[in-house]
Structure formats: structure tokens, C-alpha cells
C-alpha positions as CSV (number, residue, x, y, z in Angstrom):
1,X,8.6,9.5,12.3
2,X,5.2,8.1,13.7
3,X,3.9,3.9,12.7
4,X,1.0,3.5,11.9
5,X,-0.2,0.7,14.6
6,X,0.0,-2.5,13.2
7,X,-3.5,-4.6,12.0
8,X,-5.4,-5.7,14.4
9,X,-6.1,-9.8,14.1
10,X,-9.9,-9.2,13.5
11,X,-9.1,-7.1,10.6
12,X,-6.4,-8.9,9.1
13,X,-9.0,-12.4,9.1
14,X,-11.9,-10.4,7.7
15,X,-9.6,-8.3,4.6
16,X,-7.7,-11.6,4.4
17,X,-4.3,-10.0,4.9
18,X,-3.0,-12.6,7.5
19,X,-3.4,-14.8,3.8
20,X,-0.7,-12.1,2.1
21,X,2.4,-13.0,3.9
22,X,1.7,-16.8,2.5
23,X,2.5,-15.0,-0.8
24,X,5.5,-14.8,-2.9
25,X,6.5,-11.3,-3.3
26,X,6.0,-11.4,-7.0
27,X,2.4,-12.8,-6.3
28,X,2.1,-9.9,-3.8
29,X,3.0,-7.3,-6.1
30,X,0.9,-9.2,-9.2
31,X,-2.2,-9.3,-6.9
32,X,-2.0,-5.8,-5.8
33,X,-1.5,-4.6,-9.7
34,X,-4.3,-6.7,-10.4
35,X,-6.5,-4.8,-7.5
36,X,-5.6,-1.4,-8.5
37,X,-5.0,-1.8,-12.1
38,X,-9.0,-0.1,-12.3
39,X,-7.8,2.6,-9.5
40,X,-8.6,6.7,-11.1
41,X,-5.2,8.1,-12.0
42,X,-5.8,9.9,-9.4
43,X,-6.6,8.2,-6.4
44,X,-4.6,6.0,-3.7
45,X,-3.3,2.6,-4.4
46,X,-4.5,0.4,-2.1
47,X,-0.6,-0.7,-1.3
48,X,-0.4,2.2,0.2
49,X,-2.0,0.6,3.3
50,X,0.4,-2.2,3.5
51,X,3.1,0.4,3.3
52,X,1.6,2.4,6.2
53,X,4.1,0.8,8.4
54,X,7.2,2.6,6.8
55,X,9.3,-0.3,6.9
56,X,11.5,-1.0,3.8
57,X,9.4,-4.0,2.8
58,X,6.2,-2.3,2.7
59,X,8.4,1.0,0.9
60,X,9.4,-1.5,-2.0
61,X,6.4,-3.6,-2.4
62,X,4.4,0.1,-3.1
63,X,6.9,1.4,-5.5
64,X,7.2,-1.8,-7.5
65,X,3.5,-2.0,-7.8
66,X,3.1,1.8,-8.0
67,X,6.0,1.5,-11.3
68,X,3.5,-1.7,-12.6
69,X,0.8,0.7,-12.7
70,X,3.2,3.8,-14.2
71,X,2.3,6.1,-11.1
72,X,5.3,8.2,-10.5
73,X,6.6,8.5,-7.0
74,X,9.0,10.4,-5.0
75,X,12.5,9.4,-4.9
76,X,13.1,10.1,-1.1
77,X,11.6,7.9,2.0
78,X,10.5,10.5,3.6
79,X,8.3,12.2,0.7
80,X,6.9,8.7,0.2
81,X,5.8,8.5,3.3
82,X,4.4,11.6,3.6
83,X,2.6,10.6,0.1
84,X,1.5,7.6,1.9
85,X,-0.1,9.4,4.6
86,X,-2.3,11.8,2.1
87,X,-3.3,8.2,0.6
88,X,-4.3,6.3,3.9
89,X,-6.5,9.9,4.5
90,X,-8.3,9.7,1.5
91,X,-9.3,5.9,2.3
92,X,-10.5,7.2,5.2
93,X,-13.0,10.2,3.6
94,X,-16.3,9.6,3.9
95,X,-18.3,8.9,-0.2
């Protein structure tokens, strides 16, 4: 299995993700519900970029938010991850 690199320093100051891991978990997963509460149905959570890592943390903090929202998700790693790659692409489609 490929990772994703990790977030480059300039990227983490200007999204304010280097703030995140000051974060309770619970505030994590509150704020990212609260982010993609509006989200389409249809369309990637933006918790699937802090789960682009594959690491278990990243793994639960998606499906806890993901379950929040009521998205359903595969049961297995692997097809999550492979979920999670189709979701970082679509961030990545041009409007």
C-alpha cells in the first residue's frame, strides 16, 4: 500500500492543520462534523484528507465523523482506503 506524503509545513500553517493535533479527539471529530455537515450527499468529506495517511488514527477519526454525518462506509481497511483515494481525487478536480 502507497502514503500519501505527509503535509508539508507551509501547508499545514496556512490550512491551520499544525493547530488540529492541539485538539481533543472529540473536538477533532466535532469540528470536522461541523465542516462537512453542508457537504452534498455525495461528495468527499474533507476527513478524508487527514486520513490520506492510512494510519489507524486517521482510519477512525474518518469513520467516526463519516457515522456523525450518517455516510455509510466500508467495513474493510483496504476498501476505505481505496474510498479515500477516489475522495482526495475529487478534491483535486478542477470546478
Amino acid at each position: 500500500m502507497s502514503r500519501a506524503p505527509p503535509a508539508c509545513p507551509r501547508f499545514q500553517r496556512k490550512t491551520g492543520l499544525n493547530q488540529l493535533g492541539r485538539l481533543s479527539y472529540e473536538d477533532k471529530v466535532e469540528l470536522l462534523v461541523a465542516v462537512d455537515r453542508t457537504t452534498a450527499p455525495d461528495g468527499p468529506l474533507w476527513s478524508a484528507l487527514l486520513a490520506a495517511t492510512g494510519d489507524a488514527a486517521g482510519l477512525r477519526l474518518h469513520r467516526d465523523v463519516a457515522q456523525r454525518l450518517g455516510r455509510p462506509l466500508p467495513v474493510s481497511d483496504a476498501d476505505l482506503l481505496r474510498q479515500l483515494s477516489a475522495e482526495r481525487t475529487a478534491f483535486h478536480r478542477p470546478w
